[in-house]
C-alpha positions, 0 to 999 in steps of 0.5 A: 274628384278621383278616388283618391287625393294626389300628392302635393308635390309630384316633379321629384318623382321620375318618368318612363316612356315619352308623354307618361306622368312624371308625379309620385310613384303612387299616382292614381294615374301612371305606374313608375319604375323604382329608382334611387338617384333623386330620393333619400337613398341617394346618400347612400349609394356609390356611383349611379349610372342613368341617362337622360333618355326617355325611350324603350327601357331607359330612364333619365334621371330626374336631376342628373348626376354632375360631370367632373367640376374643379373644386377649391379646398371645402369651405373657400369663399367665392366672394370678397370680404364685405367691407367694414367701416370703423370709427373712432371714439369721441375725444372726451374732454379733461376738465370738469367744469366742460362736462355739464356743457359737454353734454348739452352740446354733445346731445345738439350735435348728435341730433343734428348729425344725424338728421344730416347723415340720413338725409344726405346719406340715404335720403338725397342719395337716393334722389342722386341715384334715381337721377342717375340709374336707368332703372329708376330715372324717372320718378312716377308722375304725381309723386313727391321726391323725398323730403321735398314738398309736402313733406314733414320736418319731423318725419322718419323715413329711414332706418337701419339695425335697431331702428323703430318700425310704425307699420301701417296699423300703427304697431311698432317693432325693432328692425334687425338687420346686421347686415347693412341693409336700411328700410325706407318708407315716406307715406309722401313718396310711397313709390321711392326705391330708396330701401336696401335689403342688405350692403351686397344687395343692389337697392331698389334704384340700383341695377339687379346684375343678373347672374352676377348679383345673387338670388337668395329668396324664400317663398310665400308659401300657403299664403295667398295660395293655400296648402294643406300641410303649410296651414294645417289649421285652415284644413284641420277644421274641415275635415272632407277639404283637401284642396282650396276649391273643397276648403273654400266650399266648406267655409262657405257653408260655414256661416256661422264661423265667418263664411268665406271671409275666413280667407281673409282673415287669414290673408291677414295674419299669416303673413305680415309686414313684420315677416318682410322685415325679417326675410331682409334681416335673414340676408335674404333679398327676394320673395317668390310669391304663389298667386292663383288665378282668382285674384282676377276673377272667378266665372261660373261655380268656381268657388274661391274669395274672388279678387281679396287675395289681390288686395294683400298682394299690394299690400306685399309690394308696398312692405317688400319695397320699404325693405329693398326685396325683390319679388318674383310673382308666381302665376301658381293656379290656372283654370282647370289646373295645369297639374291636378295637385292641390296647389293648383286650386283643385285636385286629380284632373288636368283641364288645361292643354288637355281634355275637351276645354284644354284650350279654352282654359289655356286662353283664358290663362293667357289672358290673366297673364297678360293682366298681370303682365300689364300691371307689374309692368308700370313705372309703379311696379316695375322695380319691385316686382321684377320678375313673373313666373308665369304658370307653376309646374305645368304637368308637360307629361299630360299635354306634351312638351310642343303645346307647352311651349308653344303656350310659353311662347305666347305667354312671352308674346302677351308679357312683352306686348304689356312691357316693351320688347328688346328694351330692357323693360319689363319682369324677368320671366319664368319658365318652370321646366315641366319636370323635364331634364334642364338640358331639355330646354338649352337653346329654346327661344334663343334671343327672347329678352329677359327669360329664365330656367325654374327648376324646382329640386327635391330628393324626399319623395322617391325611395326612403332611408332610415339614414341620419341626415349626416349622410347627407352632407354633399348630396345636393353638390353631387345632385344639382351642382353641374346641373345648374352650372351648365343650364346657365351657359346652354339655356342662360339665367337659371334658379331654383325657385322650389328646394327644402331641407327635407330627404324624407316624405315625413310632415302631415299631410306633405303628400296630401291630406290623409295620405300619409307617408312613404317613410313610415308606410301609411302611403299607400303601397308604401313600406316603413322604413322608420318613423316619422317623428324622427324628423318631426318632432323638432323639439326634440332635435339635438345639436348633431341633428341641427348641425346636419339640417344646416349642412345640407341647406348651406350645400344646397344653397351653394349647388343651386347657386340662384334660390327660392327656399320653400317655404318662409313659414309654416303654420302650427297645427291645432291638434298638437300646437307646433308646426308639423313640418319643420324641414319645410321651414325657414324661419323655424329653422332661424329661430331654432339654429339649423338655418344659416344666419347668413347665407353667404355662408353657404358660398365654396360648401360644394369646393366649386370655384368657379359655378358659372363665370358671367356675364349672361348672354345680351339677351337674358338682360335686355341688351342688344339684340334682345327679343330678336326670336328667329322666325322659324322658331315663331312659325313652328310655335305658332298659337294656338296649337292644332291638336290636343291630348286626351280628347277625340278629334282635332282642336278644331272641335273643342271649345275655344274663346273669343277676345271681345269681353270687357277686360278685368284690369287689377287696381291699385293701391290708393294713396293720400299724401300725408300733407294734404297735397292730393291723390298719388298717382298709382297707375291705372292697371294697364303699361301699354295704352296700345294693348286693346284687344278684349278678354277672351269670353264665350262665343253666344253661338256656341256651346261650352263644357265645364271648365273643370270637367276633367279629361275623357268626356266628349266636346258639345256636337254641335259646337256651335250653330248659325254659322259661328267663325272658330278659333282664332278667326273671330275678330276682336272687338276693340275696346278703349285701354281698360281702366280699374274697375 
């Protein structure tokens, strides 16, 4: 560990020379030049100049200033009106001796419309449907249809607004959703698309329209990946954690208090089904959800709940597709760590593409993209987790912009080998921008099936400003708008899959734990410019502070277009009792008025007509041609890369691994029908019974350094001995397609 902790979120800060660091401009690391275009100060200036180069004395900013744009009069909406059904009042008969009769007969009518209604309205449509709709034809062998055999004659399955929930631990709550949406879960049919999250949203069984149909999403934040300022309760009770490797230590030692097992306690109740139903009733449709690496597995000293966090996010696709949202699985935390900041497991160094076993962790994370990939990809999974980001904000100033990409494209390689390339088939997959411009990535792996740009967009961690947040009103349309509009054309399917309501630094422990904030002047090198419980102490707020809070979400969410708010929920604090960084979130923010109900709302707040005109290109939908990628650009990206930063020699000295190990496929869920007819069929982890090649593992004849050793110590000399075969000239050992272990 270094001296000091880093902060938690870096990619908002701005770059020098090509290969420096891009984290905040305190980093232990780099030093930065000071600007103001992509801070809390932005509001306040008039024009900005700037450039996108990265050469000599000049400096890109981080996100671009628009170019000119058509604008509508503030406030036009870009979608039509929802249509409204209406329905007329029962005739009620004149003549008092029909009353008592009336009744009785009225309340058997209901009763049987409405067993009617549902089943032919939601329950038999959704069969039509999935006998219609490519996404969804076949159902998953060894499932029953709904209502169909085994079923039970009394047994609710669906609901709209107002229906009565029974979650699976036999509690029950209200559904709320004024916006169409239903819920369908039948314990006989666990596998059933049927559920819709809102009356614009495509049901499950339906076709998601890429760059037609919206992305309006939350994230898991601190769930299944913890962070300091999210949880501050799990990090409060131990006071040297700073990151989940030091967490998890220290609850380890604490057996008294429950060791490691803490964890799953708090898998437990963070977040529940209850929050999945409320994320459908918020108008909101997807969920992007963090998941580190040790969900597979841990090897050697590393220190994390191996494997239980797994466990939950099963539990996740289950409630996620009884209320028709759409999950984006978010590979957040590599071996080694692919950023050095706290999210990715362990803080200060970057082992992956870099140092000594900068390799061998980037082919062990390979390999646990592939096991996802795998998974997600079974007829099971397939329309409910629909898209995978596949490493989360890789730090491409320490490893350098050609070996990420070509690790992107054999990630590509690995998810399309699991799903099927060219077909349609298979998770939309992510790539974060590494904290370069957009415009950096427009045209790269043109052809490949399925792809999309993750930006992840914050103005609070440069320069600070005492300005209300009024002044704020359209600096998301002036800062992110063009720029999304034109990565949808150059580069195709393009989102935000990070944004917050926050323009200053201000949150305990936002930048990590201890190092207080920029705005106030605890972080180090800093000057106060105010004090944080301005922006804070949201209890406090008055109805121009909320007002202004919802202005600038409903302008960010127009600019963005595509959107993952960051985060759903953030945890109280035990030292004060309430939640400490309450521009960070989203449900706060709808219990407490600044956070649209609907964000639909947010649609013509930027005066942009017209965003970005659809349809994407074939290729961002699995249409024709797709995953067609040149051969020039395969050959020049070819894996695994030759050189690698921070370390002496070529990558032919380093450590690398083999694929000859057994591979630790992800299990799933069991389900029983609840007529007694058997086991359902959940799959066996693995789509492709042809992907057989083995998990990447130790050479016996070679040695290996630490994975988490950090950068500047020298590879083992000798690297291996009796005349061992290097890199990617050992030959698999083949297995048999591995099965759940």
């Amino acid at each position: 560990m270094g001296d000091a902790s880093r902060p938690r979120f870096m990619g908002a800060a701005l770059a020098g020379e090509a290969g420096s660091s891009r984290p905040s401009l305190e980093s232990g690391h780099h030093s930065y030049p000071s600007f103001d275009n992509n801070s809390s100060v932005y509001a306040l200036n008039p024009e900005h100049g700037g450039t996108e180069s990265r050469t000599g004395s000049q400096y890109f900013n981080y996100r671009d200033d628009p170019n000119d744009v058509p604008m509508q009069p503030l406030g036009d909406s870009r979608y039509l009106d929802e249509k409204r059904a209406t329905y007329a009042a029962p005739r009620q008969r004149s003549r008092a001796k029909m009353i008592l009769a009336g009744v009785a007969a009225g309340v058997i009518a209901l009763i049987i419309i409405v067993v009617v209604a549902v089943y032919f309205g939601v329950v038999k449509k959704n069969d039509n449907d999935k006998s219609t709709n490519n996404d969804s034809a076949s159902k998953p062998s060894g499932t029953s249809g709904s209502g169909g055999k085994g079923s039970s004659s009394n047994l609710v399955v669906t609901g709209g607004d107002g229906s009565k929930v029974t979650t699976d631990n036999g509690t029950t709550f209200t559904y709320q959703n004024s916006f169409g949406g239903y819920w369908y879960w039948d314990p006989n049919d666990p596998f059933n698309n049927g559920a819709k999250a809102q009356s614009w949203t495509p049901a499950l069984n339906e076709t998601f329209n890429w760059g037609v149909d919206k992305i309006y999403g939350v994230n898991l934040g601190g769930w299944l990946v913890t962070e300091p300022f999210i949880v501050p309760s799990l990090y409060e009770k131990y006071p040297k954690a700073v990151d989940e490797w030091t967490l998890s230590e220290a609850m380890a030692a604490d057996t008294a208090n429950g060791g490691l097992s803490q964890l799953e306690d708090h898998y437990k109740t963070f977040i529940t089904e209850e929050d999945f139903a409320q994320i459908a009733g918020a108008g909101l449709n997807f969920v992007r959800i963090p998941l580190p690496y040790w969900a597979i597995e841990t090897r050697g000293d590393e220190p994390y709940l191996a494997k239980v966090c797994w466990t939950y996010f099963l539990k996740a696709i289950r409630w996620a597709r009884k209320y028709g949202i759409r999950i984006n699985l978010d590979l957040h935390s590599l071996p080694g760590s692919q950023n050095e900041w706290n999210h990715s497991g362990r803080m200060n160094d970057v082992n992956f593409l870099n140092g000594p076993m900068g390799i061998a962790n980037a082919q062990r994370s390979l390999d646990y993209i592939r096991i996802i990939a795998e998974f997600i990809s079974q007829d099971q999974y397939k329309d409910v987790v629909v898209m995978f980001g596949i490493t989360n904000e890789p730090e491409e100033a320490i490893f350098g912009l050609d070996n990420l990409q070509r690790y992107y494209l054999q990630a590509y390689n690995n998810v399309r080998l699991a799903s099927g390339i060219g077909e349609g088939k298979g998770p939309m997959i992510s790539y974060h921008d590494a904290f370069l411009p957009l415009t950096q990535w427009a045209g790269f792996m043109s052809g490949a099936d399925r792809i999309m740009l993750d930006d992840h967009p914050y103005i609070c961690f440069g320069g600070q400003s005492a300005a209300p947040i009024s002044s704020y009103a359209t600096t998301p349309c002036k800062t992110w708008g063009a720029n999304m509009n034109t990565s949808m054309s150059a580069f195709g399917m393009t989102a935000a899959g990070e944004f917050s309501n926050a323009v200053t630094d201000c949150g305990k422990w936002l930048n990590g734990v201890g190092l207080g904030a920029r705005y106030d002047g605890t972080f180090a090198g800093s000057t106060a410019v105010g004090d944080c419980d301005t922006w804070t102490n949201w209890p406090a707020w008055d109805d121009t502070m909320k007002s202004g809070i919802k202005q600038f979400a409903l302008a960010s969410m127009d600019a963005l277009q595509n959107w993952f708010f960051w985060t759903w929920k953030i945890g109280n604090s035990t030292e004060t009792g309430k939640v400490e960084s309450p521009a960070w979130s989203y449900q706060l923010g709808l219990q407490n008025g600044w956070m649209p109900t609907d964000p639909r709302q947010a649609a013509g707040v930027c005066g942009n007509t017209a965003p970005w005109d659809p349809p994407l290109a074939p290729s961002a939908t699995g249409g024709s041609g797709a995953g067609q990628i040149p051969a020039s650009v395969s050959n020049s990206l070819h894996w695994p890369p030759t050189t690698i930063s921070n370390v002496g020699g070529g990558a032919t000295d380093l450590p690398t691994y083999t694929p000859t190990g057994a591979v630790p496929t992800l299990s799933a869920e069991t389900f029983s029908s609840a007529s007694g007819t058997g086991t359902i069929n959940a799959g066996n982890g693995w789509a492709n019974s042809k992907d057989t090649a083995g998990a990447m593992v130790a050479i016996a004849t070679c040695s290996y350094l630490d994975p988490w050793v950090g950068q500047g110590i020298a590879p083992p000399s000798p690297l291996c001995s009796g005349g061992a075969r290097r890199r990617d000239v050992p030959l698999p050992l083949i297995t048999p397609p591995p099965s759940p272990s």
